[in-house]
N, C-alpha and C positions, 0 to 999 in steps of 0.2 A: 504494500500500500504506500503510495506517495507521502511526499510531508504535506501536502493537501487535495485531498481526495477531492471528486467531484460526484454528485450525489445527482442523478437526473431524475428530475419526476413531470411523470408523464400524467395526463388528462384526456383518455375517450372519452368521445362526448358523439352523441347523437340528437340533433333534435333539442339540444338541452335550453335548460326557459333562462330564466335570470339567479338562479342559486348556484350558476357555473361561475359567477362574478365573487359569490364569496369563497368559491371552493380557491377561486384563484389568487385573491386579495389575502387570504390567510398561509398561501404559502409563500407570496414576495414577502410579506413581512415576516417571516422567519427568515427568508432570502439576506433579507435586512438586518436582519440578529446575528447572520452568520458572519459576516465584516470577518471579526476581529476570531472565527474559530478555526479551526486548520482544517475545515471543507467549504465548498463553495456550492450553490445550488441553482441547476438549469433549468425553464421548466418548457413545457412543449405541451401544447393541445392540440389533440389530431381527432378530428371531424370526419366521421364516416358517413360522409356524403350527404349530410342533413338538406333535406328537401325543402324548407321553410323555415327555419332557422336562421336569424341574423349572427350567425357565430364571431363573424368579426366584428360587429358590433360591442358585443357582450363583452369580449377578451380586451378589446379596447376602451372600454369603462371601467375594466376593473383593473389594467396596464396601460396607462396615459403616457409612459416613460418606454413601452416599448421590447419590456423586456422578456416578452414572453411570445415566443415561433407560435406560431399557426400553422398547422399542415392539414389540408383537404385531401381525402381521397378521391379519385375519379370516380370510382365506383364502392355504391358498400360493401362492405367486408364482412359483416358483420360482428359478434361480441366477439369470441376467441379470435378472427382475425384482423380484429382493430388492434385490440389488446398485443395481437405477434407483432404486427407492424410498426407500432408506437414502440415496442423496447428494440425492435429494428433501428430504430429512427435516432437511440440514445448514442452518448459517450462517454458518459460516465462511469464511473470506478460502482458505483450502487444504482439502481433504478426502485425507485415510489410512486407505484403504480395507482392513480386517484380517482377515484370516481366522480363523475360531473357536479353531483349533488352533495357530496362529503365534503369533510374539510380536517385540517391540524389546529393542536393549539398549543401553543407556545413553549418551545425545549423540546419538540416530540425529533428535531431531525438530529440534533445536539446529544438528548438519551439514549438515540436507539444509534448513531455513530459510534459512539459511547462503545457499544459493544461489540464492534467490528475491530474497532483499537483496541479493545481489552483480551479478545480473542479471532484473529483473523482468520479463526479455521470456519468459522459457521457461516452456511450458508445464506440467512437468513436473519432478522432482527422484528420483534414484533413486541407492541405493548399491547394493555388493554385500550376498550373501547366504549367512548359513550353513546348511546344507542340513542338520537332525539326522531321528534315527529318531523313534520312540516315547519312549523312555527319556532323550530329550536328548543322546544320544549322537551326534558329529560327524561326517556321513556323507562332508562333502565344502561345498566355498564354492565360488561361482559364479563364473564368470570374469571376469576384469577384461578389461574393452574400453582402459583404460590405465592408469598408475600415477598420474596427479597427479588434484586434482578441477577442475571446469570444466564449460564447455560441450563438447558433443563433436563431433568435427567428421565427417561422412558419415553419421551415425548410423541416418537413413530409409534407407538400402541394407542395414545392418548389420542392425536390426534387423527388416528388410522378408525377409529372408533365412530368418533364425529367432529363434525367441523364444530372448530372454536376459536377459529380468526378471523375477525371483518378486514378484506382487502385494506382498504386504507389505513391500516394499524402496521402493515407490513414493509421494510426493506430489504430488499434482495440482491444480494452482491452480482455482478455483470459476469462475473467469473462460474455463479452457478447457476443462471440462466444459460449460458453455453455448454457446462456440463450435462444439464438433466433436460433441456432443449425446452420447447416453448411451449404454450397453454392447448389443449385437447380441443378441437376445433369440433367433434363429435358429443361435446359436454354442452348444454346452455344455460344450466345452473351451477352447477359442483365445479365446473371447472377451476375455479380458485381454489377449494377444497382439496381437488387435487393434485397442486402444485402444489401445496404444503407437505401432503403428504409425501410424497416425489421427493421433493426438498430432504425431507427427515429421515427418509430409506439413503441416503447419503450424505449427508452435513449437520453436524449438530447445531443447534438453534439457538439464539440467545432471547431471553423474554428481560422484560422491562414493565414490572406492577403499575405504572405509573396511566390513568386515561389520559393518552393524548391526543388519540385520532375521534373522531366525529363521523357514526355512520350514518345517516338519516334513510328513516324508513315512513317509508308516504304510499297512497295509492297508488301513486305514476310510476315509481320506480319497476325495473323492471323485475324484483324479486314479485312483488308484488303481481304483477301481470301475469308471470309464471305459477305463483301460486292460485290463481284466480281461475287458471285454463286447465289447472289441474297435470301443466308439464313435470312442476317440479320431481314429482315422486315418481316417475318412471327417470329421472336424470340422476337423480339420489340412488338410485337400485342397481344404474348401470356405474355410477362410480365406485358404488361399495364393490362389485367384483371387480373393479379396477384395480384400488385400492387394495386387494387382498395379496396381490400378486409381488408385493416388495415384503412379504410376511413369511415365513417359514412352513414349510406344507403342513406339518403337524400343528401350527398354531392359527391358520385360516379359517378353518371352519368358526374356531371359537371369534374368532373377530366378527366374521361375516353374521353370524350370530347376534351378539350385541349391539353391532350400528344393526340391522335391521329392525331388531326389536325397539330401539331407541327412535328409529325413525317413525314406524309403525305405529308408535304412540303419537308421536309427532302429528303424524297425519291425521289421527283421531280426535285429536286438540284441536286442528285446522278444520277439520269439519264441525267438531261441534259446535265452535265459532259462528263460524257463517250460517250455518241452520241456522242457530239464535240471531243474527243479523238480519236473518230474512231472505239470506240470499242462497236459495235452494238450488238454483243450475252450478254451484262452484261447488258449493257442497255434496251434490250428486256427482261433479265430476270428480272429487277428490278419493269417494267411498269407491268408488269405479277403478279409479288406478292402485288401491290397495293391493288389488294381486301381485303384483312386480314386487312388494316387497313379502309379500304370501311367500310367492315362491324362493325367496331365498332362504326363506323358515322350512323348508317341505320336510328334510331328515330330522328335524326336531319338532316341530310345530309350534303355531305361536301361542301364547297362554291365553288359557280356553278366557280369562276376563277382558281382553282385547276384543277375542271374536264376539264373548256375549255384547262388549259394548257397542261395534259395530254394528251389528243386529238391531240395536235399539235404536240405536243413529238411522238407523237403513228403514227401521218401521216409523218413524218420524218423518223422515221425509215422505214418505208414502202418505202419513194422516195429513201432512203439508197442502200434495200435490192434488190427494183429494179434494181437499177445501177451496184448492183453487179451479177447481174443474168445473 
């Protein structure tokens, strides 16, 4: 590593409205912070193809000084290959891959360098995460795997299991994005999930207790959309066998096991949600894509309280659909 590393952080953006001005404004002014520390920070928003979107407007509102690349694609790429292209596009020694509608807050680039200079072997640096609405309003911070910062120890099991890093909490050294090669173009949820785990079947990890990143979860976003169409859980089923395969053959089954049954719940939560929302076709479509993770229960089965609850979730929609007939 240099005597001053250069830290690149990148911004896909599609279509995105005016919360890409703060995602941008919050990391020049760390840009700002950094003056006087031994890295420097680039930042690049690359536009897959946005149809109606004034993107240069927006990036020009929130960088009056100019200091932040625009790149358009010709053509959309979409999520995973926005996402290859933009750290294509990088030169730096780390890349902070950021989402349109996230943001940093203050020492997150400073803490998590921190542990690139403390230990240059890991691949990877990640804090926690504050989870707000629309409005900035605090919905919830993600969980701490432990209280001190460092390397973490088991961590490819932990997070082979289930995801538990929001992308903008993460930086990823350039050096092992070339090693373990770029994001799963076949994935349109997990795929983050499964760079992690990738990541952890090779390089150990440094964590950092501290929330510094900013994920925001809204209806527009496109977690949200996938969750609503009922994608997510068949993208979660095909990551978890992905996911298995950096695992040792006598210790897979029992993985594949627990992320499904953790999901499986997951998905149970998400429907019963929206039923009570009112919103019966997301719901229906949710109960629907359960089999995908059914089937990776089949040699053990899932505990018969899942399937009773489903059952009841499944006759409720039914008294729903009648009522509205």
């Amino acid at each position: 590593m240099t005597s001053r590393s250069v830290i690149s952080v990148i911004i896909p953006t599609y279509e995105p409205d005016e919360l890409l001005a703060q995602t941008i404004s919050s990391v020049l002014a760390e840009a700002r912070r950094s003056t006087r520390a031994n890295f420097t920070i680039n930042v690049t928003v690359v536009d897959d193809a946005s149809p109606s979107a004034d993107v240069e407007a927006i990036v020009a509102e929130a960088d009056p000084d100019g200091r932040v690349e625009l790149v358009r694609n010709e053509c959309q790429l979409g999520l995973a290959g926005n996402w290859n292209r933009a750290i294509g596009l990088t030169t730096g020694d780390f890349i902070h891959l950021l989402h349109q509608d996230d943001y940093v807050l203050p020492t997150f680039y400073q803490r998590l360098q921190a542990g690139f200079q403390r230990r240059p072997d890991v691949g990877m640096a990640f804090c926690r995460t504050r989870i707000v609405d629309q409005s900035n309003h605090t919905l919830k911070t993600s969980s701490r795997p432990r209280w001190f910062r460092g390397v973490l120890s088991n961590w490819l099991w932990r997070i082979g299991e289930r995801q538990r890093v929001q992308t903008p909490a993460v930086i990823v050294a350039r050096s092992t994005y070339e090693k373990v090669g770029g994001y799963r173009e076949d994935l349109c949820h997990t795929l983050d999930w499964e760079m992690w785990v990738r990541i952890a079947a090779h390089f150990p990890v440094w964590y950092d207790p501290s929330a510094l990143a900013v994920y925001r979860r809204h209806a527009l976003n496109e977690s949200s959309r996938l969750l609503q169409n009922g994608a997510v859980w068949p993208d979660l089923a095909r990551a978890i066998a992905i996911n298995a395969q950096w695992f040792p053959e006598e210790t897979r089954g029992r993985l594949i096991t627990r992320s499904a049954r953790w999901y499986l719940r997951s998905a149970l939560r998400s429907a019963t949600k929206q039923i009570r929302s009112g919103d019966v076709a997301s719901g229906h479509r949710t109960l629907q894509q359960l089999s995908c993770l059914l089937d990776l229960l089949s040699d053990v089965g899932p505990p018969k309280s899942l399937l009773n609850r489903k059952k009841r979730l499944q006759r409720r929609l039914e008294q729903l659909r009648t009522a509205e007939a």
